[in-house]
C-alpha positions as CSV (number, residue, x, y, z in Angstrom):
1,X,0.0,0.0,0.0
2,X,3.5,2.7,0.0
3,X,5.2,3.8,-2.7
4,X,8.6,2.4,-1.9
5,X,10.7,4.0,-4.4
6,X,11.8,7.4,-3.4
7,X,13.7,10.2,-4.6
8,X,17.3,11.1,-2.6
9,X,17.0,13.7,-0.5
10,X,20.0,15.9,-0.5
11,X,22.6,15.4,1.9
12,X,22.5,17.4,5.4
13,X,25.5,15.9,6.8
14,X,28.1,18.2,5.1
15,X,30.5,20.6,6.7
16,X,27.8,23.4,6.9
17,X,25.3,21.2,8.5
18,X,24.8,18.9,10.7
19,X,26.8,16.1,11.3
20,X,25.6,12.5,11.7
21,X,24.8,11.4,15.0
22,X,27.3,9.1,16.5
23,X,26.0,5.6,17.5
24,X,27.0,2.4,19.7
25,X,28.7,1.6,16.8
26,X,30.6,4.2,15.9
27,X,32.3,3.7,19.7
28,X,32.3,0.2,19.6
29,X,34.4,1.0,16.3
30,X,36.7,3.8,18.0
31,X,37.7,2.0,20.9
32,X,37.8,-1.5,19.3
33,X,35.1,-3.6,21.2
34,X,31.7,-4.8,21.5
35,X,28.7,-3.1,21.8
36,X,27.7,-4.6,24.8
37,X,31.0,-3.5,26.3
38,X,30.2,0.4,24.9
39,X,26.9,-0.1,26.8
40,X,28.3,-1.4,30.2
41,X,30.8,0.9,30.0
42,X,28.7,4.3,29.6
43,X,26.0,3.0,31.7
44,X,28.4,1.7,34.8
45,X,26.8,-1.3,34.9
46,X,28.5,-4.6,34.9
47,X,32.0,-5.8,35.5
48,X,34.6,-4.4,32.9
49,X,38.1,-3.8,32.8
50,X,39.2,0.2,34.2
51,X,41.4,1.2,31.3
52,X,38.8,-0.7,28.7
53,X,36.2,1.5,30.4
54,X,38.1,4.7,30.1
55,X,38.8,4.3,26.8
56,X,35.4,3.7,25.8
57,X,34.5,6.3,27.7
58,X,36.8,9.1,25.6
59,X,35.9,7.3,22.4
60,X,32.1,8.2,23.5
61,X,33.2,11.8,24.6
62,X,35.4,12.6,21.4
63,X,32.2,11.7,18.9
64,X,29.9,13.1,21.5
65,X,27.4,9.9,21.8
66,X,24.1,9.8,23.5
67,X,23.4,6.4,24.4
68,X,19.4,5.4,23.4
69,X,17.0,3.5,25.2
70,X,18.8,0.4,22.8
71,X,21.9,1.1,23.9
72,X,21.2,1.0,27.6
73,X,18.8,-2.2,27.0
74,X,22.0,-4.2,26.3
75,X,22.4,-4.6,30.2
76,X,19.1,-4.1,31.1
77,X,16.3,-6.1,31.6
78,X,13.1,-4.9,31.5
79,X,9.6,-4.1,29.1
80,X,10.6,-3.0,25.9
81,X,9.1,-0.2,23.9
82,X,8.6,-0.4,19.7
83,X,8.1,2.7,18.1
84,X,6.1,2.2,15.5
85,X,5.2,5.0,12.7
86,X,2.6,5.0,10.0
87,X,1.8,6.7,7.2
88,X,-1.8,7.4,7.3
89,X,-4.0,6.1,10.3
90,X,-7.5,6.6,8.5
91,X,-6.5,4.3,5.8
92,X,-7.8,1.2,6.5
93,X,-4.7,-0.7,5.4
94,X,-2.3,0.6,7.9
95,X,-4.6,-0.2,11.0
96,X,-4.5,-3.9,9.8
97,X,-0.8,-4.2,9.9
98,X,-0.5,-1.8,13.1
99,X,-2.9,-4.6,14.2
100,X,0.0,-7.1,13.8
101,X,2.5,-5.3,15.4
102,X,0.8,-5.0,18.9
103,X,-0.4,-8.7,18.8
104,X,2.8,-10.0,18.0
105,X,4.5,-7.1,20.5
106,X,2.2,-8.5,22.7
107,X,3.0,-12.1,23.0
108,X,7.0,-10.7,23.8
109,X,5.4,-8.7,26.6
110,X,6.2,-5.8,24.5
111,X,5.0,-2.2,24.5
112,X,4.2,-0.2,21.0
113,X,4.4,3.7,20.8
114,X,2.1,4.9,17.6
115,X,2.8,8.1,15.7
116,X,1.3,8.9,12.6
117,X,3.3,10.2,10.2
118,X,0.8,11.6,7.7
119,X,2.7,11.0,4.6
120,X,4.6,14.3,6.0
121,X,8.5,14.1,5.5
122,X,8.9,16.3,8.4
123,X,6.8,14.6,10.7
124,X,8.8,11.8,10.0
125,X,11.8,13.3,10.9
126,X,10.3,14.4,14.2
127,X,8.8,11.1,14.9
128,X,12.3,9.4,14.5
129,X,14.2,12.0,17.0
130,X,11.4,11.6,19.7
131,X,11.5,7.7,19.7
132,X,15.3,7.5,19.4
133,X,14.8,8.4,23.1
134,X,11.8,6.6,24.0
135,X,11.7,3.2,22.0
136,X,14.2,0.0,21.7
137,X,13.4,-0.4,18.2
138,X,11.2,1.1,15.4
139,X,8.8,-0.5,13.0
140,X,7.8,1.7,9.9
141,X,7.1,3.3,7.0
142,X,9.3,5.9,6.1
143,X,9.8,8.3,2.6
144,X,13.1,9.6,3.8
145,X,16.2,8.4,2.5
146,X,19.0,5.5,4.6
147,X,20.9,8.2,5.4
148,X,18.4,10.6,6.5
149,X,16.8,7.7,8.7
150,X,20.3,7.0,10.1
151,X,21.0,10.4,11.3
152,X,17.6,11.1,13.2
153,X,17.8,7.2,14.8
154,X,21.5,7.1,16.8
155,X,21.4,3.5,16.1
156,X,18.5,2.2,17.4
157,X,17.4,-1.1,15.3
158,X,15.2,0.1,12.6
159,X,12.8,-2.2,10.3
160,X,11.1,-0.5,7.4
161,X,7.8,-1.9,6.1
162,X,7.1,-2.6,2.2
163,X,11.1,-1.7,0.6
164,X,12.6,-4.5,-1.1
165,X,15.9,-5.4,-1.5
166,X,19.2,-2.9,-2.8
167,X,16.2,-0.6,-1.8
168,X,17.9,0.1,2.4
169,X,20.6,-1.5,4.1
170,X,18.0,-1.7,7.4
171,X,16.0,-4.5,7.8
172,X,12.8,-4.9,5.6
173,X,9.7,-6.7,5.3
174,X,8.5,-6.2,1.9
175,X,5.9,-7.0,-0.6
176,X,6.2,-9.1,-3.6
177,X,4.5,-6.7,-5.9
178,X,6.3,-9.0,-8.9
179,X,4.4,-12.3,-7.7
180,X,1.0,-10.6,-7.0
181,X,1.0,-8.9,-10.3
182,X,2.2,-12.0,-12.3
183,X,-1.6,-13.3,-10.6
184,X,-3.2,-10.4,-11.9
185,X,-2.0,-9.8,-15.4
186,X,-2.8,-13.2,-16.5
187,X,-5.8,-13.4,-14.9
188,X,-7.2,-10.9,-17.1
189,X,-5.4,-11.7,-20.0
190,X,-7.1,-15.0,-20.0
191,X,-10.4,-12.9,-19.7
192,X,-9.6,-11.5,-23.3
193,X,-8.1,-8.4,-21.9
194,X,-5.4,-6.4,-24.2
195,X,-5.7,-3.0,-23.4
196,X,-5.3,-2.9,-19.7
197,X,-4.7,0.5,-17.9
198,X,-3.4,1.5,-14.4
199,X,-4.0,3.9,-11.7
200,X,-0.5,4.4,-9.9
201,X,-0.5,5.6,-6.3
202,X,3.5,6.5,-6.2
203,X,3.7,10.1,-5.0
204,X,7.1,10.7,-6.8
205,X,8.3,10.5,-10.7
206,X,10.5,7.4,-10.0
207,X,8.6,3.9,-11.3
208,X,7.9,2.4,-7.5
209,X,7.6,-1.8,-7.4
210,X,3.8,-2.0,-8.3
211,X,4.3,0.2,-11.4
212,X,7.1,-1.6,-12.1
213,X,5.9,-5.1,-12.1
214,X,2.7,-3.5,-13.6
215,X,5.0,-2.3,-17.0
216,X,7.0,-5.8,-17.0
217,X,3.9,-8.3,-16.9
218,X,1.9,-6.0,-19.5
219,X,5.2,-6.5,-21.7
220,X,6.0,-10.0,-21.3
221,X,2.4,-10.5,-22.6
222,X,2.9,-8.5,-25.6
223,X,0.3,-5.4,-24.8
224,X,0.3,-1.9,-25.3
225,X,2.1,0.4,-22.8
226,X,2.6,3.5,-23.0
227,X,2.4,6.9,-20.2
228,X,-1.0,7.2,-21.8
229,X,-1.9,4.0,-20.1
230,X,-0.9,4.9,-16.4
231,X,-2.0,7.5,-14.5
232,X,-0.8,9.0,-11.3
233,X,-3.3,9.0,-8.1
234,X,-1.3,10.3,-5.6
235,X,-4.4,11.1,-3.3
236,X,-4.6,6.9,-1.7
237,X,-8.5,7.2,-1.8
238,X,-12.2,6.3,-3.4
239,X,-11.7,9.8,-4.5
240,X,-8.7,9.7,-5.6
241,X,-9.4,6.8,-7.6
242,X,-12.3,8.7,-9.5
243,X,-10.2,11.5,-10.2
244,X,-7.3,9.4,-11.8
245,X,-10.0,7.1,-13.7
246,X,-11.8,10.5,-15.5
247,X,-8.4,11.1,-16.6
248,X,-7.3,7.5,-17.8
249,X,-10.6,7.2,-19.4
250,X,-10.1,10.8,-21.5
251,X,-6.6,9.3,-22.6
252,X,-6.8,5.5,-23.4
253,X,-11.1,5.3,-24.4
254,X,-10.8,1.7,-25.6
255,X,-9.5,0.9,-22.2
256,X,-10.9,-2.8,-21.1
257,X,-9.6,-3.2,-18.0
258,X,-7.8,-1.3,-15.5
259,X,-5.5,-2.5,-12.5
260,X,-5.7,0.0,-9.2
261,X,-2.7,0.8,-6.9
262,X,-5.0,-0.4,-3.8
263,X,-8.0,-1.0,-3.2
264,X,-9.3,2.3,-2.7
265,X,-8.2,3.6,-6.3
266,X,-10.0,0.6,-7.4
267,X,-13.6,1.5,-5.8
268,X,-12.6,4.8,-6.9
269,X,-12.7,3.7,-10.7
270,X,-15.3,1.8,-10.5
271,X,-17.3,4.8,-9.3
272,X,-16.2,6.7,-12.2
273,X,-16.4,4.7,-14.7
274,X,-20.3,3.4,-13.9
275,X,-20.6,7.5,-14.9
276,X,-19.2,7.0,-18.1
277,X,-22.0,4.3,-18.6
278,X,-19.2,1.6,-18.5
279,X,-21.0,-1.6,-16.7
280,X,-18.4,-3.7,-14.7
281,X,-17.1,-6.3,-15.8
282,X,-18.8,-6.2,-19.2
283,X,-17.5,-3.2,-20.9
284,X,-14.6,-2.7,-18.0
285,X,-12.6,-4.6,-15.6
286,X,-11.1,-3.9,-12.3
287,X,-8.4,-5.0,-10.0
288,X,-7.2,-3.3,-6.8
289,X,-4.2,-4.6,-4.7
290,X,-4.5,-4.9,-0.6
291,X,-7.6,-6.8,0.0
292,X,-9.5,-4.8,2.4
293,X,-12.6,-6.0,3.5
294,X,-14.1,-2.6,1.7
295,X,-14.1,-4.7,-1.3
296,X,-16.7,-7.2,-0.7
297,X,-19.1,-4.6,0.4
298,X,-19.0,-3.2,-3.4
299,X,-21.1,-4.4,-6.0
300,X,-19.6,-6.1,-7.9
301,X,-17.1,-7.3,-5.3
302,X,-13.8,-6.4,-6.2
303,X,-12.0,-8.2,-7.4
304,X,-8.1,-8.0,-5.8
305,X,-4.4,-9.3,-4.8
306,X,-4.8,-9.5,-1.2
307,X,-2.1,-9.4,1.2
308,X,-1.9,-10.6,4.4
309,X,-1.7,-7.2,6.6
310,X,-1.5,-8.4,10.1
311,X,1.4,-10.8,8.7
312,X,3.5,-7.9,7.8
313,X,3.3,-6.3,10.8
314,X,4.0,-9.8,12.5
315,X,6.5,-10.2,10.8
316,X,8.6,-7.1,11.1
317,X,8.2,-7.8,15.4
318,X,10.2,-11.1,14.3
319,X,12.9,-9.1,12.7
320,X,13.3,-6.7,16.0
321,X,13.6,-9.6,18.0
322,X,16.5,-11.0,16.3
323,X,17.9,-7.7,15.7
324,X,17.7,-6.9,19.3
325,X,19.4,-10.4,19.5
326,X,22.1,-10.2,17.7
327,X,21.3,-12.7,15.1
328,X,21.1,-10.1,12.1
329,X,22.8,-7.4,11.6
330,X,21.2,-3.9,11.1
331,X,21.2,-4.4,7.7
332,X,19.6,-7.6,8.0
333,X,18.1,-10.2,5.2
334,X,14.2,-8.9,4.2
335,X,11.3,-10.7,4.9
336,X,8.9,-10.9,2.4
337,X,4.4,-10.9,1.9
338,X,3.0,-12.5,-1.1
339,X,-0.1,-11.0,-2.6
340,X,-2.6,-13.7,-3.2
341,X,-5.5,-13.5,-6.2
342,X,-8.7,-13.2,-5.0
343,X,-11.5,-13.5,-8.1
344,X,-15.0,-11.7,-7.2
345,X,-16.9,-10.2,-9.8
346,X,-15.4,-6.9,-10.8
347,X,-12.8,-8.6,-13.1
């Protein structure tokens, strides 16, 4: 349901600005040991060696560190806090995985800390710097760039929600927008469908992985494709949707079927196009992507690739617990949600 591909923001972190905020790492690094040793050493607890703790100690003064709540969990026991940050709380999809998180959170005996981001790079930035302070690990979607993340977070574990890989080097759970897509197309093609359109949610110029797969499964069957046939909806909504589908409709008028970024856009189009006189599925077919339960209250039920949403956020809880024990490294392998074709009577 986010548009994972995002423009670069431009770097901060040069000699005029601020500089990178130094981790548990970065000491670890300077004064050549573990990370558990950097966290005994700055939060006196445990045994350790007098000259390894002073020379922790003036590797953590010289770069100026601020140990987080992660840092100081290394030797301590006790409830620990995920900060978890999404997007766009009156979106139905995001409450689903948010779902997730706490149930999984819950059966650690684990506290979540919600902030809604509202798509707002700022807000974003804000949300990172407060629970750099207050939570053990983070869980979210996020349209700022690795380094941008990394600055704001001092090393607390991170795990973003819906990038792929070569997309971060922090741990991901992502969606297999390739696989779900490879469902859809043929689906329709066998339906007789050759000129099939698309209503793209991805706020930015850059193809994101649902337009992407979109272009490569319309290609390897030998349609059309064209900008003509894609239009941008970067308002995630039923209204949204009906805007974009006016507009696809004006462009590409022999249009057949059309595939929406999620299911919203999809009710959206179907909405518009019933004003056009186009009676679905007869004269137009449509797909969404996310599988809320919105779409079997429509008539006809939409049809969708629906994805598990409390498993997502299930599944990034698994990555922070192995982050927070050591068996991945921040820039750990991805986890990975498969869309699943679900036939109703839209398409």
């Amino acid at each position: 349901m986010w548009a994972d591909d995002q423009q670069r923001e431009p770097r901060t972190d040069e000699p005029d600005g601020p500089r990178r905020r130094a981790t548990i790492h970065d000491v670890a690094h300077l004064a050549g040991v573990s990370r558990q040793t950097v966290s005994r050493a700055v939060n006196d607890k445990g045994e350790i060696d007098p000259a390894t703790k002073e020379r922790v100690l003036e590797a953590a003064r010289l770069l100026d560190y601020r140990p987080s709540r992660f840092a100081r969990g290394l030797v301590r026991k006790g409830a620990v806090t995920v900060g978890l940050v999404i997007p766009d709380l009156m979106n139905p999809f995001f409450p689903e995985v948010a779902a997730g998180v706490l149930e999984a959170a819950e059966q650690r005996g684990w506290q979540v800390v919600v902030w809604d981001s509202r798509t707002d790079d700022a807000r974003e930035r804000e949300a990172l710097d407060v629970l750099s302070h207050q939570a053990d690990a983070v869980v979210g979607y996020f349209k700022n760039q690795d380094d941008v993340l990394a600055r704001h977070l001092g090393g607390v574990p991170l795990v973003l929600l819906e990038r792929g890989p070569r997309q971060t080097r922090f741990a991901a759970v992502g969606i297999d927008a390739a696989a779900g897509l490879e469902q859809g197309i043929a689906h329709l093609v066998r339906a007789g469908h050759r000129r099939i359109g698309m209503l793209d949610g991805e706020r930015l110029d850059a193809p994101g992985p649902r337009r992407s797969a979109f272009l490569a499964e319309v290609r390897r069957h030998g349609l059309p494709v064209d900008d003509g046939w894609i239009v941008r909806c970067p308002e995630h909504s039923v209204a949204g949707g009906e805007a974009g589908m006016e507009r696809l409709l004006d462009a590409r008028p022999a249009l057949t079927a059309v595939f929406g970024f999620n299911d919203l856009i999809a009710v959206g189009a179907m909405r518009a196009a019933r004003r056009r006189g186009r009676r679905i599925p007869d004269a137009l077919a449509v797909m969404g992507f996310d599988g809320l339960s919105l779409g079997e209250l429509v008539e006809p039920a939409l049809t969708t690739l629906h994805l598990d949403k409390r498993q997502l956020g299930r599944l990034a809880v698994e990555q922070v617990a192995r982050l927070r024990a050591g068996e991945e490294p921040l820039g750990g392998p991805d986890a990975w949600v498969i869309p699943e074709l679900v036939v109703r009577g839209s398409a």
